[in-house]
KEDREN-990514 format. One record per residue (C-alpha): residue number from 1; residue in three letters; x, y, z. Coordinates in pm, whole numbers, m for minus. Layout:
residues N
   i  aa      X      Y      Z
 NUM ALA      X      Y      Z
...
END
This chain:
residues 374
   i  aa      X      Y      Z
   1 UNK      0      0      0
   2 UNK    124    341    m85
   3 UNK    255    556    216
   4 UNK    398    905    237
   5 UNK    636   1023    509
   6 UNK    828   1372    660
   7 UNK   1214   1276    541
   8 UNK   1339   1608    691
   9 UNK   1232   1913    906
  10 UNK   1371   2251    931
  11 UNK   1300   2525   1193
  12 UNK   1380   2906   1198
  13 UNK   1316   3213   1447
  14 UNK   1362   3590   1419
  15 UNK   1687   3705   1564
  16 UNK   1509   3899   1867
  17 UNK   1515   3662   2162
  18 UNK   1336   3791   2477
  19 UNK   1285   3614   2800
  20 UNK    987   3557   2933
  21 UNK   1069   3849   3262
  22 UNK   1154   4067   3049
  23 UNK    837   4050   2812
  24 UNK    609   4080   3126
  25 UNK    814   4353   3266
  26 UNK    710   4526   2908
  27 UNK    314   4420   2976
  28 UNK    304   4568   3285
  29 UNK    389   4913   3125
  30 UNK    162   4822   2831
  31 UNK   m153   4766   3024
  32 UNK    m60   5040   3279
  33 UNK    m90   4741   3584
  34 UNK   m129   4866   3948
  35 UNK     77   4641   4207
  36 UNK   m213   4382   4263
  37 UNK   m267   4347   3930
  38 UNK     57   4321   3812
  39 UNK    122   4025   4104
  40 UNK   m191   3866   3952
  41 UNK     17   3879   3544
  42 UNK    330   3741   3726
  43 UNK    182   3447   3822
  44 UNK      0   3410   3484
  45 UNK    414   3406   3315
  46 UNK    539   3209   3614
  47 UNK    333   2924   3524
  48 UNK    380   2966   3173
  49 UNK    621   2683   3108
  50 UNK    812   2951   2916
  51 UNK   1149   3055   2949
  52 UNK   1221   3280   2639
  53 UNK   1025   3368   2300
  54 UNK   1083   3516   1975
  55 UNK    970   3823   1751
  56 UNK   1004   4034   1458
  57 UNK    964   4300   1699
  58 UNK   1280   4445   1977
  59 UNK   1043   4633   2161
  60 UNK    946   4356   2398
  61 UNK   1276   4318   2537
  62 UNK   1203   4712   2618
  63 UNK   1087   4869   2960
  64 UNK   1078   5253   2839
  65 UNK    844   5309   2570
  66 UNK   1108   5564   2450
  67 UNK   1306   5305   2257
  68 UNK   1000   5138   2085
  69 UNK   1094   5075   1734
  70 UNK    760   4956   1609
  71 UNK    485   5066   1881
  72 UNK    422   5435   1955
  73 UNK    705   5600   2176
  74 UNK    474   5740   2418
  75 UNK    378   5632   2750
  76 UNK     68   5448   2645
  77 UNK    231   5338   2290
  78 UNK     67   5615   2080
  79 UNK     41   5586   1772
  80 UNK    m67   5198   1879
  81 UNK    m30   5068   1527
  82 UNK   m309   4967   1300
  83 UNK   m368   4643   1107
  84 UNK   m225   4788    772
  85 UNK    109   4859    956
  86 UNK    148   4501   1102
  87 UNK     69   4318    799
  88 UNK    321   4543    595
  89 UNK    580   4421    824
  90 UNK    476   4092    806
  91 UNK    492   4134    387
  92 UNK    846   4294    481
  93 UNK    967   3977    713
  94 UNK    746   3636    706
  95 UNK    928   3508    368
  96 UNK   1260   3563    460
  97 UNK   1180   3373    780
  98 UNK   1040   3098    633
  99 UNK   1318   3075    355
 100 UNK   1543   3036    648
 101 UNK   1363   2722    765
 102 UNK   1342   2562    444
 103 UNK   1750   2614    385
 104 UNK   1809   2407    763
 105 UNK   1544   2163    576
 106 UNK   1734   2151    278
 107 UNK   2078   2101    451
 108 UNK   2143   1725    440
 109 UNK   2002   1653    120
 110 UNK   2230   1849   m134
 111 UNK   2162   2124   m383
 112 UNK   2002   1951   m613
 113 UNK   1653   1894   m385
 114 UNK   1562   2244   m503
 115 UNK   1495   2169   m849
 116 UNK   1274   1782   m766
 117 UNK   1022   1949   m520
 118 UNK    675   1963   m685
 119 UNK    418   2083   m477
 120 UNK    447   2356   m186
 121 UNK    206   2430     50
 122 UNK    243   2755    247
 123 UNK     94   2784    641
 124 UNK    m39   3065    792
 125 UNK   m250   3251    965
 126 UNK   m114   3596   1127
 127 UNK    m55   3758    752
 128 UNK   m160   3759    469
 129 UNK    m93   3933     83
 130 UNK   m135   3856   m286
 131 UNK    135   3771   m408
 132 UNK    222   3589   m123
 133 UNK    492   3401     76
 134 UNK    386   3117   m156
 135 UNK    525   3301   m476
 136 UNK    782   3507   m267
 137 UNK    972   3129   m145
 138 UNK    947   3013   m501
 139 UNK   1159   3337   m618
 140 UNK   1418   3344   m324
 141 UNK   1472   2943   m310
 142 UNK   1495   2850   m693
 143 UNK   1216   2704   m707
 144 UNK   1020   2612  m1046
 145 UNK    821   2834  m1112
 146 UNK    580   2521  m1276
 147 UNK    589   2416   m885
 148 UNK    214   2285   m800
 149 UNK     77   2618   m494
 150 UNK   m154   2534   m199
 151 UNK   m221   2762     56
 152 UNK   m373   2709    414
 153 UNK   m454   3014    562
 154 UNK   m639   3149    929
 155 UNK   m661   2809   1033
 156 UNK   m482   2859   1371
 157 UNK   m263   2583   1551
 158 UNK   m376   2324   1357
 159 UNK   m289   2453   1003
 160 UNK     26   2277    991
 161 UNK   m165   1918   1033
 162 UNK   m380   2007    744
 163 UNK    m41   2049    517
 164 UNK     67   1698    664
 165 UNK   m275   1557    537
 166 UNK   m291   1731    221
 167 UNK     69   1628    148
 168 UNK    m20   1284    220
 169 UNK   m282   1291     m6
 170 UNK    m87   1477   m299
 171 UNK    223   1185   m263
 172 UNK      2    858   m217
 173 UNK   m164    974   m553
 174 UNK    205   1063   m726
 175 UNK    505    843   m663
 176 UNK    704   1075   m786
 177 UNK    560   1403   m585
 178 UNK    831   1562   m307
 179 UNK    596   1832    m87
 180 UNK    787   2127     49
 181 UNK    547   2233    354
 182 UNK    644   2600    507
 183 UNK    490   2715    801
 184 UNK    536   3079    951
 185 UNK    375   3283   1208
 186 UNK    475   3575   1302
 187 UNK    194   3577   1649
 188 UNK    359   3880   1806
 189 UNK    223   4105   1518
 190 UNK    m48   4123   1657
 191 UNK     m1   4246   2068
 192 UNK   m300   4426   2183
 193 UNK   m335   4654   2476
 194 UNK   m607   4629   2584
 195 UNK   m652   4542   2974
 196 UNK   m853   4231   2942
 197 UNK   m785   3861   3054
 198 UNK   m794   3719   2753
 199 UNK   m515   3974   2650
 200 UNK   m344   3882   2943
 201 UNK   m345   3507   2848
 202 UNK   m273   3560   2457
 203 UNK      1   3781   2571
 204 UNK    204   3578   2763
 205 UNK    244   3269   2527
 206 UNK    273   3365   2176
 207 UNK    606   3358   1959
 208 UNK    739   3375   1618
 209 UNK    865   3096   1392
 210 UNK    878   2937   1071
 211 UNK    939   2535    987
 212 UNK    981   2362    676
 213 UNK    895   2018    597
 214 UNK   1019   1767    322
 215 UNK    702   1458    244
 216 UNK    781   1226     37
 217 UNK    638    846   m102
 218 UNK    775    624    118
 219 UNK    904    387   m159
 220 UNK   1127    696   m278
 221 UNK   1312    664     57
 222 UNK   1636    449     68
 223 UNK   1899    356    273
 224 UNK   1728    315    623
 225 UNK   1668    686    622
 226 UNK   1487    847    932
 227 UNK   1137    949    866
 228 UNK    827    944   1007
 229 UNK    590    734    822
 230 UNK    214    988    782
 231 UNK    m10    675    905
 232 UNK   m377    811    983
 233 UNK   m560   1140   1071
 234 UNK   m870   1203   1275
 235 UNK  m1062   1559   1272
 236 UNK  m1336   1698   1539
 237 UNK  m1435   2011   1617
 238 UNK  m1676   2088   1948
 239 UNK  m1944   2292   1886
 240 UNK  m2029   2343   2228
 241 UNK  m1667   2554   2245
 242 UNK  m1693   2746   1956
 243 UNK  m1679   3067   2122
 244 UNK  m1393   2986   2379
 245 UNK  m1115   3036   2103
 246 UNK  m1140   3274   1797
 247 UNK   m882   3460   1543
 248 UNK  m1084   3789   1382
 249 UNK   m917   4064   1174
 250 UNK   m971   4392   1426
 251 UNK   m845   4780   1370
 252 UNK   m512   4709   1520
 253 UNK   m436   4343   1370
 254 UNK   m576   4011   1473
 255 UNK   m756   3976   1814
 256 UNK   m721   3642   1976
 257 UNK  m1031   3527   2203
 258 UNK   m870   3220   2443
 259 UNK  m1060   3131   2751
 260 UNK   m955   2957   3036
 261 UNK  m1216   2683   2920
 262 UNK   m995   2512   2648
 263 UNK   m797   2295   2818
 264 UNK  m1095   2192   2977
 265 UNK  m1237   2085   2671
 266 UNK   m967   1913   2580
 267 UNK   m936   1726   2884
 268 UNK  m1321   1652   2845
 269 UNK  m1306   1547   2496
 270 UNK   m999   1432   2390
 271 UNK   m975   1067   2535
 272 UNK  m1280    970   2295
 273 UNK  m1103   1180   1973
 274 UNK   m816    949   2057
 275 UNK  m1052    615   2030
 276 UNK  m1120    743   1729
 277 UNK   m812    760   1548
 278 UNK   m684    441   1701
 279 UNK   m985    263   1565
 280 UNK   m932    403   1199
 281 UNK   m529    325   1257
 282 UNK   m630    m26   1380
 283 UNK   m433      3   1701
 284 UNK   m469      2   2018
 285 UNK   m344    267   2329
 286 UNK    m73     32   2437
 287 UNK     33     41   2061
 288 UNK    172    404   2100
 289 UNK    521    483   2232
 290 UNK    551    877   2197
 291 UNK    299   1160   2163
 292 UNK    341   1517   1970
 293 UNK     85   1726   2154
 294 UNK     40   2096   2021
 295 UNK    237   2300   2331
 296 UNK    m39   2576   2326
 297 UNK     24   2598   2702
 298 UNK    141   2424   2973
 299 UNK   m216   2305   3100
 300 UNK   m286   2181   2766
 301 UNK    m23   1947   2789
 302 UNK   m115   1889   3132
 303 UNK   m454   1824   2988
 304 UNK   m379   1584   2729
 305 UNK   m144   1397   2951
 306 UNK   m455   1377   3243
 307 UNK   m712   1270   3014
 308 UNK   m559    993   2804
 309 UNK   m295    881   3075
 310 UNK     82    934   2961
 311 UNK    337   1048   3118
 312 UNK    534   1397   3122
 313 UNK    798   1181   2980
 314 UNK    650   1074   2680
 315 UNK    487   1438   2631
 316 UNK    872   1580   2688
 317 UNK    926   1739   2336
 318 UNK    613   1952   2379
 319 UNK    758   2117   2687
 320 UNK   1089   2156   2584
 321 UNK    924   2346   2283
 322 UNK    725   2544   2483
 323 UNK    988   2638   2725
 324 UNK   1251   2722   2454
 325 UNK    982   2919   2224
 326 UNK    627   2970   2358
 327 UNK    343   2904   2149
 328 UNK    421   2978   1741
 329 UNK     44   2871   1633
 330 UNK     95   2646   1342
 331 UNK    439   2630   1366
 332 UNK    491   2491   1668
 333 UNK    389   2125   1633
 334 UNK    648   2097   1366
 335 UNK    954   2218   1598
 336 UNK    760   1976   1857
 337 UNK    782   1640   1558
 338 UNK   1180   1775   1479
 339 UNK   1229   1685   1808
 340 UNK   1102   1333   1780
 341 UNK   1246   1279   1432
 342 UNK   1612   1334   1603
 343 UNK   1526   1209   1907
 344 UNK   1844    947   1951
 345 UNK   1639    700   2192
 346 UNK   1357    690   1891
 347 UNK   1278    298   1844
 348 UNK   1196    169   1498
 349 UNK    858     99   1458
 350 UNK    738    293   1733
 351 UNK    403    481   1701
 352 UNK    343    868   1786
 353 UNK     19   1019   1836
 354 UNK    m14   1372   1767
 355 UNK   m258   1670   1876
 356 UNK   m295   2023   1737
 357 UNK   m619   2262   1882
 358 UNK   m761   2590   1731
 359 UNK  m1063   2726   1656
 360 UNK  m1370   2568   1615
 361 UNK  m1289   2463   1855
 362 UNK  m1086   2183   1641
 363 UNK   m889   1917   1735
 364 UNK   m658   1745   1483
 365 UNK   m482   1402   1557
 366 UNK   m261   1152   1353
 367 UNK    m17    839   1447
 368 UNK    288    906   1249
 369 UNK    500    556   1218
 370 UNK    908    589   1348
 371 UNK   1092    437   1038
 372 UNK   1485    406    942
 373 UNK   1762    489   1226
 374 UNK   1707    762   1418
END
């Protein structure tokens, strides 16, 4: 039977790293926070799972509005920029960014991959423009310009799973097909001031980051390569949580609505989303070894690992991710399976479930099959 798989990964983030006390030191000052309320945000980043993040943007390394480069140098960030102003800097950044990943994706496999790939299939959902990052990667990489364009767009966290299915689909039907998937999010775009909780939340977890991954036919792969074999996908949404996450286009770029109810849902829901997709793989619970759970905060990996009964151990990648990067929406699962794909204790054979959430509110799964040497 025909079977596709990811035969290499590449990550990439902006060159502005920021720790996580620093970036609430610059919320406090953006949401003008008396003492209680600014003990009540330090507990929100203290539990965070997050040690640093990444952005476009300096400023959030920055405690005197003074120095901002991109929000308004006054004390409450006047001129607070509109949407036209963050999407021209996302026009002005996200392709470079995700050319970046696709090069580290590109590295082990020689300079002649450029010219084979056939079909790419561009992720995201904090920017948009026409042309796009789509035509933009085909001009700085080399690529044909005959190349085969899909793009997934707004989809939130769980965009990048779509690619993985949609690649599967495009090299089960073509031997021949290689998939270039990019992913890049540039979250921090879109910071909003206003003094609300769900501000708060959205605040203190989102990142920026591109990936790039390689899918190929499985019977193109030779020599005991490492891969990881696409096996089966499973999609749900919840209509009853519909409302408790959302991605709209405001005055002064996107607007994120995250409740505190998510991982709640997750942890209601998820166990029979996972019966599911083991009963379309044909496999049982015991049959998985590792699991690639979207790190969209810490208690949703606390809630994934509660419901279905895993340990922190076998959810490690998805914290290290977080704590290295914070949340990168779509992105972010890929850095999470680059992780697993290297991983030098991966066993051949072994079967990963994966998890991505967004809005809907959806939940995507898979089992992805560990195949060659790791």
């Amino acid at each position: 039977m025909m079977s596709s798989c990811i035969s290499a990964i590449g990550t990439a983030n902006p060159k502005y790293r920021i720790s996580q006390n620093d970036i609430y030191r610059f919320m406090v000052k953006a949401f003008g926070l008396n003492a209680t309320n600014a003990a009540r945000l330090k507990q929100i980043y203290d539990h965070s799972g997050i040690e640093h993040r990444y952005s476009v943007i300096p400023d959030f390394g920055e405690t005197q509005s003074h120095k901002n480069t991109f929000f308004g140098k006054t004390e409450n960030f006047e001129p607070f920029p509109g949407t036209r102003d963050r999407l021209q800097l996302y026009q002005d950044t996200a392709s470079d960014l995700a050319a970046k990943a696709v090069n580290d994706c590109f590295l082990d496999h020689g300079n002649d991959l450029t010219s084979k790939i056939t079909h790419l299939i561009t992720v995201s959902c904090t920017g948009m423009h026409a042309p796009g990052i789509d035509i933009e990667l085909v001009e700085k990489l080399g690529l044909n310009s005959t190349i085969e364009r899909t793009c997934i767009n707004f989809m939130g966290c769980y965009g990048s799973l779509n690619a993985l299915k949609v690649a599967d689909y495009i090299c089960r039907a073509d031997q021949a097909a290689k998939v270039l998937i990019v992913s890049v999010e540039l979250c921090t775009l879109h910071f909003q001031k206003a003094n609300t909780l769900d501000n708060w939340v959205a605040n203190s977890l989102f990142s920026d980051g591109a990936a790039a991954v390689l899918v190929e036919n499985s019977n193109e792969i030779t020599n005991k390569k490492k891969c990881l074999t696409l096996d089966t996908f499973y999609s749900e949404f919840l209509k009853e949580a519909r409302n408790e996450m959302g991605w709209y286009v405001g005055d002064a770029g996107f607007e994120m609505t995250l409740t505190s109810k998510v991982s709640k849902y997750i942890l209601k829901h998820i166990q029979s989303i996972s019966n599911e997709l083991l009963k379309k793989a044909k496999l049982e619970f015991k049959d998985i070894g590792q699991f690639a759970v979207h790190p969209g905060g810490r208690k949703i990996l606390e809630a994934a690992e509660s419901a279905l009964g895993f340990s922190m151990m076998a959810n490690r990648f998805g914290y290290e991710v977080l704590r290295e990067y914070g949340n990168m929406s779509s992105v972010t699962i890929l850095f999470v399976l680059k992780k697993l794909m290297m991983d030098p204790e991966g066993i051949e054979g072994e079967n990963i479930m994966g998890f991505a959430f967004g809005p809907g509110l959806t939940v995507e799964s898979m089992i992805l099959k560990r195949t060659g040497n790791a």
